[in-house]
N, CA and C atoms as an extended XYZ file, in Angstrom:
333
Properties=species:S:1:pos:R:3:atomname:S:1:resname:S:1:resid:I:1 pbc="F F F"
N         0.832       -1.186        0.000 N   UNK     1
C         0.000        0.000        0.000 CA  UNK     1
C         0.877        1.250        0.000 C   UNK     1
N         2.240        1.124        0.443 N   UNK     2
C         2.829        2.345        1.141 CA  UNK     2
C         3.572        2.487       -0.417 C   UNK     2
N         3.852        1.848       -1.570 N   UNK     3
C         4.016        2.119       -2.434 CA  UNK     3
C         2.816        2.203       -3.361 C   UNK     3
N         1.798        2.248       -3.455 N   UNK     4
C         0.745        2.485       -4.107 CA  UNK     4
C         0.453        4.060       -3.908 C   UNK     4
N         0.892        4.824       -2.652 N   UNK     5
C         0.458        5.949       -2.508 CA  UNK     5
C         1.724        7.002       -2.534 C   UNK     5
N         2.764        6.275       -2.228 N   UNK     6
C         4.156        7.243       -2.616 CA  UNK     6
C         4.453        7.377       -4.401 C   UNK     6
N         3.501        6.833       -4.969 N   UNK     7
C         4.035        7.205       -6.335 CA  UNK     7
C         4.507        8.623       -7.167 C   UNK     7
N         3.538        9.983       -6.264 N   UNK     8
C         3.479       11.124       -6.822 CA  UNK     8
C         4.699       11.547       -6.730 C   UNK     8
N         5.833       11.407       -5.822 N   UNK     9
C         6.615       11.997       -5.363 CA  UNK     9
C         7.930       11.115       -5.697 C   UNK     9
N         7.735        9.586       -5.218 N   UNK    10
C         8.886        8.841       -5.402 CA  UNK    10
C         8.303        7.649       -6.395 C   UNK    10
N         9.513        6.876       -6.828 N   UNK    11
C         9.489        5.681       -7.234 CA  UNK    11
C         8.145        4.763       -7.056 C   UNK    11
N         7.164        4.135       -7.419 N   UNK    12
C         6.279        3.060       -6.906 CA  UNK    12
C         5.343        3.188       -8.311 C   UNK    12
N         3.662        3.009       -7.697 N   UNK    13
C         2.757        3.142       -8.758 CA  UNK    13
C         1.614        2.082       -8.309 C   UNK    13
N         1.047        1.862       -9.525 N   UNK    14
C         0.360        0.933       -9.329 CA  UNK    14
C         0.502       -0.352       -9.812 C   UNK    14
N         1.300       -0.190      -10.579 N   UNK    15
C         2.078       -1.440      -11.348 CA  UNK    15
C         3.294       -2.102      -10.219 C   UNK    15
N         3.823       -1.258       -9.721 N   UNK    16
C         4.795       -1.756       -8.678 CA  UNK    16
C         3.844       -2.389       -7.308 C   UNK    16
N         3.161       -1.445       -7.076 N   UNK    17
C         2.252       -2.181       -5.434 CA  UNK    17
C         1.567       -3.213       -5.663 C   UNK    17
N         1.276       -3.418       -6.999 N   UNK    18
C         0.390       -4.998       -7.494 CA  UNK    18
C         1.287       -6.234       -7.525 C   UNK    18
N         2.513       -5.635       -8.011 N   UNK    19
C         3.437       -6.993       -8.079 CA  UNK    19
C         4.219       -7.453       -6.503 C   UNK    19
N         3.888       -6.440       -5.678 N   UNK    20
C         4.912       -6.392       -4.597 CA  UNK    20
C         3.476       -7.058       -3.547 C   UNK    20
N         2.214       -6.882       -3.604 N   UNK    21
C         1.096       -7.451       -3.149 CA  UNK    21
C         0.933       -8.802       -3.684 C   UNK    21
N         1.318       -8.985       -4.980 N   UNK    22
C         1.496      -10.419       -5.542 CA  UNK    22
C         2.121      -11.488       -5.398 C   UNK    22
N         3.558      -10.677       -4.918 N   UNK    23
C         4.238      -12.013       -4.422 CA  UNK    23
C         4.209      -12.047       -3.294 C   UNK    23
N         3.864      -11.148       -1.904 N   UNK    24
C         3.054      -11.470       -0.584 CA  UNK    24
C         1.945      -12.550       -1.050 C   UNK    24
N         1.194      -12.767       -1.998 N   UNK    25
C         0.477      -14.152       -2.206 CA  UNK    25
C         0.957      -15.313       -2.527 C   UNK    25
N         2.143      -14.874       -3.336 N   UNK    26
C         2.793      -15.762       -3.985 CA  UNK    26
C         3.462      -16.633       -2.947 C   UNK    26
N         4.186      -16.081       -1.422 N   UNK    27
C         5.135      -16.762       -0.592 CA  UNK    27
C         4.050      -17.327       -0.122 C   UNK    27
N         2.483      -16.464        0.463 N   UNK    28
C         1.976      -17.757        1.312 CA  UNK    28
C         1.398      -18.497        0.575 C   UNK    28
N         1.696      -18.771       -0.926 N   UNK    29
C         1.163      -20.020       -1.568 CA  UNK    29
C         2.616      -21.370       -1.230 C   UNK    29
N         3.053      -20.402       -1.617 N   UNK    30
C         4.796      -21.408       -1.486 CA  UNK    30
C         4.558      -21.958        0.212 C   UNK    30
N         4.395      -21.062        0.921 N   UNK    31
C         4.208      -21.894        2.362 CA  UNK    31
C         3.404      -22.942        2.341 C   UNK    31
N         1.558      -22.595        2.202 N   UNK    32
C         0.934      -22.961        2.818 CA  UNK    32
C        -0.027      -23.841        1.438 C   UNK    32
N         0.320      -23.484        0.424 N   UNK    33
C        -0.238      -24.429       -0.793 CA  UNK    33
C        -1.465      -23.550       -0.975 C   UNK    33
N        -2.395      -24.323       -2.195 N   UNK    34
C        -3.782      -23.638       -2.369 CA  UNK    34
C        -4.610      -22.794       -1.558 C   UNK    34
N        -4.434      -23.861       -0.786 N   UNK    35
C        -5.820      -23.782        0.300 CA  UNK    35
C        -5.779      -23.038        1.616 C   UNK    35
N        -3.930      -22.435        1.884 N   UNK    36
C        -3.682      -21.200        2.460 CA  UNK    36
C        -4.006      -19.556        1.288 C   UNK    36
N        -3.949      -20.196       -0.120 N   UNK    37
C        -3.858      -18.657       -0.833 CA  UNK    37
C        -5.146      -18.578       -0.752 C   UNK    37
N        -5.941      -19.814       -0.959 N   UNK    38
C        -7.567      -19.430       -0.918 CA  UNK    38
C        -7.942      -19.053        0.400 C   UNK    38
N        -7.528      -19.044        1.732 N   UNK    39
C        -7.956      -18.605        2.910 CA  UNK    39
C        -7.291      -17.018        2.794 C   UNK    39
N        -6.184      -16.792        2.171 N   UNK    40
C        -5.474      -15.213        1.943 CA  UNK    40
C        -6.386      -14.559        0.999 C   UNK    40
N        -6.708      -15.214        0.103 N   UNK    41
C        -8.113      -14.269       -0.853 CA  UNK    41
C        -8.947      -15.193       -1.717 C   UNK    41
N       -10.125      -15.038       -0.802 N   UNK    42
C       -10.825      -15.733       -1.135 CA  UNK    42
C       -11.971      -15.384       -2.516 C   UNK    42
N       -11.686      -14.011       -2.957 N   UNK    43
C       -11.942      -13.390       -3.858 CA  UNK    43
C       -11.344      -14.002       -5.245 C   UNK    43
N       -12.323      -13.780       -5.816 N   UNK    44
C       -12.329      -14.166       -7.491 CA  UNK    44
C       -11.052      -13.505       -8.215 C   UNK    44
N        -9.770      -13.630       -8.854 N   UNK    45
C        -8.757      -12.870       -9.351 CA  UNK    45
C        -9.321      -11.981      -10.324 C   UNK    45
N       -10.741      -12.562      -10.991 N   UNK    46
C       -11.053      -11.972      -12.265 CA  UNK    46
C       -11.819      -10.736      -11.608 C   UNK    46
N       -12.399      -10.717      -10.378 N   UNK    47
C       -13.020       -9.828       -9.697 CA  UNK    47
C       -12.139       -8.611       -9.399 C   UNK    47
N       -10.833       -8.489       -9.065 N   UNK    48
C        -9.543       -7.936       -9.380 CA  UNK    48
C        -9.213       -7.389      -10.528 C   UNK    48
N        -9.229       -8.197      -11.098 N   UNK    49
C        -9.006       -7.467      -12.983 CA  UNK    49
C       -10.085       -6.843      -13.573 C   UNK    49
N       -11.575       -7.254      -13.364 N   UNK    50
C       -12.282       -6.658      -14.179 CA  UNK    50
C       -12.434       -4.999      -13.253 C   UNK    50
N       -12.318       -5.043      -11.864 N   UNK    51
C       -12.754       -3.585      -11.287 CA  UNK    51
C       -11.499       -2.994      -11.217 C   UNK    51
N       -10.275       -3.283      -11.495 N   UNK    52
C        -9.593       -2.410      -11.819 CA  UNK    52
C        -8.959       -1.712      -13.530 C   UNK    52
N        -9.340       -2.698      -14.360 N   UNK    53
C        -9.353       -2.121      -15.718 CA  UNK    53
C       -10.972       -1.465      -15.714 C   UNK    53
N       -11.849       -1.319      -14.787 N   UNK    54
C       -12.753       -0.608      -15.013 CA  UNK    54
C       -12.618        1.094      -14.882 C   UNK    54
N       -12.048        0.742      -13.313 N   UNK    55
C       -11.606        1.863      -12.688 CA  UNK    55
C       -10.632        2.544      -13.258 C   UNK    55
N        -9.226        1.951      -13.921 N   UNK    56
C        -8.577        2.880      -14.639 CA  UNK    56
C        -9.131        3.299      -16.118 C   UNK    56
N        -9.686        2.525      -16.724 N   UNK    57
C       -10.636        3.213      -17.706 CA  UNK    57
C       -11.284        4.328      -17.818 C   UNK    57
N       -12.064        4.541      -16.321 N   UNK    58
C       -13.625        5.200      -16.518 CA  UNK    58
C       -12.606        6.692      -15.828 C   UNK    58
N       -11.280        5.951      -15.154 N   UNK    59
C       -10.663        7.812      -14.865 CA  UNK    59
C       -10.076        8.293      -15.980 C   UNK    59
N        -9.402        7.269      -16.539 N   UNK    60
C        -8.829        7.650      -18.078 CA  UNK    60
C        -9.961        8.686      -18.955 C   UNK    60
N       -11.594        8.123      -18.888 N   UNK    61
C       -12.161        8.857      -20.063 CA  UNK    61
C       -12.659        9.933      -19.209 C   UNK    61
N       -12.377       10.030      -17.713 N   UNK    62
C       -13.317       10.537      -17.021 CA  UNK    62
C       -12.817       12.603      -18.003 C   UNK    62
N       -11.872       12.383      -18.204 N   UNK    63
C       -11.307       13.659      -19.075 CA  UNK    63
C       -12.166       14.306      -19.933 C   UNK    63
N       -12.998       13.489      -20.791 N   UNK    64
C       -13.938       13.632      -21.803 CA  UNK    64
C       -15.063       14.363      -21.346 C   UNK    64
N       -15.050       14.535      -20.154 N   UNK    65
C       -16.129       15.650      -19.460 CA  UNK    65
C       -15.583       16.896      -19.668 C   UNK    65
N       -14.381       17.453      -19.678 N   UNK    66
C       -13.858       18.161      -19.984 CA  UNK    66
C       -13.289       18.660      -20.849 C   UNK    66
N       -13.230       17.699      -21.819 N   UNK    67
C       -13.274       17.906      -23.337 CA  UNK    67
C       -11.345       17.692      -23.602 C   UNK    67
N       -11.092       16.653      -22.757 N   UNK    68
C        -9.779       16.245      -23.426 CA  UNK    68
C        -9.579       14.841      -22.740 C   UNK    68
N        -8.722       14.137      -23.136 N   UNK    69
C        -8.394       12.315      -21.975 CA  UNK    69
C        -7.537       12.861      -21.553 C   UNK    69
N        -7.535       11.987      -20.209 N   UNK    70
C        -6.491       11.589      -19.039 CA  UNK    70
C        -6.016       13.227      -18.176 C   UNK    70
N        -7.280       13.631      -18.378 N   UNK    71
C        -7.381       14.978      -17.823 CA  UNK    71
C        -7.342       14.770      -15.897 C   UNK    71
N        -6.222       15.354      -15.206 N   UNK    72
C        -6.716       15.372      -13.952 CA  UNK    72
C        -7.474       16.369      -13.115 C   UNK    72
N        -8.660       15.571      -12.340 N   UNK    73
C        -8.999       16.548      -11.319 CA  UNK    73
C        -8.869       16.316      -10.447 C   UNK    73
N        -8.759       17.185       -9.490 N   UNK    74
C        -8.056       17.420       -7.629 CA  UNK    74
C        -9.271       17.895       -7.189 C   UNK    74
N        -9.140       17.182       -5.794 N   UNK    75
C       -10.338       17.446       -4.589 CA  UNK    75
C        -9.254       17.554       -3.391 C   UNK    75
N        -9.414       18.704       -2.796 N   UNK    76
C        -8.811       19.282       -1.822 CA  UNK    76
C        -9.937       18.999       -0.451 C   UNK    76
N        -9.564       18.560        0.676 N   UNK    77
C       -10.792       18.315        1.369 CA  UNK    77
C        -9.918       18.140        3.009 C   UNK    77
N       -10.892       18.373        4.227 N   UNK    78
C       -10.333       17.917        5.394 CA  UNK    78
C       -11.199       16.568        6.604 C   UNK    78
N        -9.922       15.725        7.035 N   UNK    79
C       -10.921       14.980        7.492 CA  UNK    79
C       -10.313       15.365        8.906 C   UNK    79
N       -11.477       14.880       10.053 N   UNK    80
C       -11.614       15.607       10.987 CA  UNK    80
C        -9.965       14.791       11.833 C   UNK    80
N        -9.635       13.783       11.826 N   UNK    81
C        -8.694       12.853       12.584 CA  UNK    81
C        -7.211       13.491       11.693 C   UNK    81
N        -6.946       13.819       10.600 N   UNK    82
C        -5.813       13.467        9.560 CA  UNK    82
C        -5.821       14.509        9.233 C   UNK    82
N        -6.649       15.756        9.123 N   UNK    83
C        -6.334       17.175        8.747 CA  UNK    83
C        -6.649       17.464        7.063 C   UNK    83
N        -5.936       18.386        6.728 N   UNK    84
C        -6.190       18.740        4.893 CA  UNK    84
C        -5.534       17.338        4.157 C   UNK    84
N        -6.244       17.227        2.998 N   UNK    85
C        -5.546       16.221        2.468 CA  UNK    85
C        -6.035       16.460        0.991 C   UNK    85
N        -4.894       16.427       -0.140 N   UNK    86
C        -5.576       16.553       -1.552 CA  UNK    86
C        -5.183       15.139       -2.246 C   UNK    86
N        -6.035       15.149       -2.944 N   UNK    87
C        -6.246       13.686       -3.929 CA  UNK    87
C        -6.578       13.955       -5.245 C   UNK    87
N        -6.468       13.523       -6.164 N   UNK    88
C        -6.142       13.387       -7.865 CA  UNK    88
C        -6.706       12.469       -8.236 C   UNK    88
N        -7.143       12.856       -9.565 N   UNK    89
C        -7.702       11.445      -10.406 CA  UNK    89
C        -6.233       10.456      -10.682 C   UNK    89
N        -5.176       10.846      -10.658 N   UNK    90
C        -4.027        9.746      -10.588 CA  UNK    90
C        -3.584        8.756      -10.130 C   UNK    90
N        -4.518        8.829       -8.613 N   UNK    91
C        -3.847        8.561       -7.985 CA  UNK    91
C        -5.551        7.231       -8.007 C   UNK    91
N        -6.265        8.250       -8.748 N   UNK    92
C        -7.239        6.127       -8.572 CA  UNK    92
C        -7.006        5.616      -10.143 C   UNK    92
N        -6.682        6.215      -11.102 N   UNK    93
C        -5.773        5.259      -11.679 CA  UNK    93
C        -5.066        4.393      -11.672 C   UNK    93
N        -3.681        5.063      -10.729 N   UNK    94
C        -2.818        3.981       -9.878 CA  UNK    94
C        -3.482        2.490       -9.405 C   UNK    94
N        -4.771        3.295       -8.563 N   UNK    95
C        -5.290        1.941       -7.873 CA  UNK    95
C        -5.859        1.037       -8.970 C   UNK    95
N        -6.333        1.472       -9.868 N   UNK    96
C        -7.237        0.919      -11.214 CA  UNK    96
C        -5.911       -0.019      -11.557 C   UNK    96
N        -4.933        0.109      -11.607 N   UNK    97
C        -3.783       -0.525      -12.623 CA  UNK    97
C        -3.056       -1.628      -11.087 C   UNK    97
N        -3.580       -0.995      -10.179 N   UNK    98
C        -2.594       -2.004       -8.839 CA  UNK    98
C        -3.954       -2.938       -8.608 C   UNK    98
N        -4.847       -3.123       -8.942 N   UNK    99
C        -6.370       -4.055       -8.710 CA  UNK    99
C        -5.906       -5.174      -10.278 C   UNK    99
N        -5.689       -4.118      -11.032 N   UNK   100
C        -5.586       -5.173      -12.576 CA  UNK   100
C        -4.610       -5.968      -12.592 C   UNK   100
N        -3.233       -5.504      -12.153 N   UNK   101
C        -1.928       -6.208      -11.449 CA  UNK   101
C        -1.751       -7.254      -10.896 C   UNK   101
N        -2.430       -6.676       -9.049 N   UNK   102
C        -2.824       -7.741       -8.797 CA  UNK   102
C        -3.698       -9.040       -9.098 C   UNK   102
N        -4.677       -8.763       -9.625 N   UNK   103
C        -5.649      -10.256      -10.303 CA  UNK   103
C        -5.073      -10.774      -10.920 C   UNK   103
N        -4.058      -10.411      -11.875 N   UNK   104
C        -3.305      -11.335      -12.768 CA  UNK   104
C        -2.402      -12.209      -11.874 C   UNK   104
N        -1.479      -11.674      -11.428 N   UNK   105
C        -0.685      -12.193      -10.470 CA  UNK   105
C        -1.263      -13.620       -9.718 C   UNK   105
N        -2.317      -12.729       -9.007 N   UNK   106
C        -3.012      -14.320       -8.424 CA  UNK   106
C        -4.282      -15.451       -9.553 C   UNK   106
N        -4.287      -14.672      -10.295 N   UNK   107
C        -4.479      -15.624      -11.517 CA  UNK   107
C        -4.128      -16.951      -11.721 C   UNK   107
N        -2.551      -16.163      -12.258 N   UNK   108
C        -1.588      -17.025      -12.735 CA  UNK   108
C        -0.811      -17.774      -11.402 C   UNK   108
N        -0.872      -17.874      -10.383 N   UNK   109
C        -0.804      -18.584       -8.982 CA  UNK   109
C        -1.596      -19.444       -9.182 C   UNK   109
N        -2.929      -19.422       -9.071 N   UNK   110
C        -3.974      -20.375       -9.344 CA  UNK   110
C        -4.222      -20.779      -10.130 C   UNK   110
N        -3.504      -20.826      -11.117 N   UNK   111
C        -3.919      -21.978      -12.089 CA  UNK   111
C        -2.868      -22.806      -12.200 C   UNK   111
């Protein structure tokens, strides 16, 4: 996660936090066999891939409201525990591409 959200600034992404979440599945398959990865996610891989090529899609065109792609918008906002905090359409891209990442990953584990 902690590279899924340092991308703006440093090294990571969503392509990096999917593969680095992937092989955290990958060792407790190597430990514990199937039937530990199926107790680690018991979720569908394709359920993974399809909502995150959704999600980076629908921010990708979300531009077209504005009359160009891959347009970003920022929401500046405060929460009452954590203070000001701003967020980007980039940054659920990221997640769109670290959801698609990951499903493959454990995909290809499971089969």
């Amino acid at each position: 996660v902690y590279l899924l959200f340092c991308a703006e600034n440093m090294p990571g992404g969503g392509f990096v936090a999917g593969l680095v979440a992937g092989v955290a599945f990958i060792t407790r398959y190597l430990a514990g066999g199937r039937f530990e990865l199926a107790r680690a996610a018991p979720l569908q891989p394709g359920l993974f891939t399809g909502l995150g090529l959704f999600i980076s899609t629908a921010v990708g065109l979300l531009g077209l409201l504005d009359g160009t792609v891959l347009h970003a918008f920022t929401y500046h906002g405060h929460l009452p525990v954590f203070g000001d905090f701003h967020m980007s359409t980039p940054i659920l891209f990221d997640f769109g591409v670290y959801l698609l990442v990951l499903g493959v990953v454990l995909d290809i584990v499971r089969a």
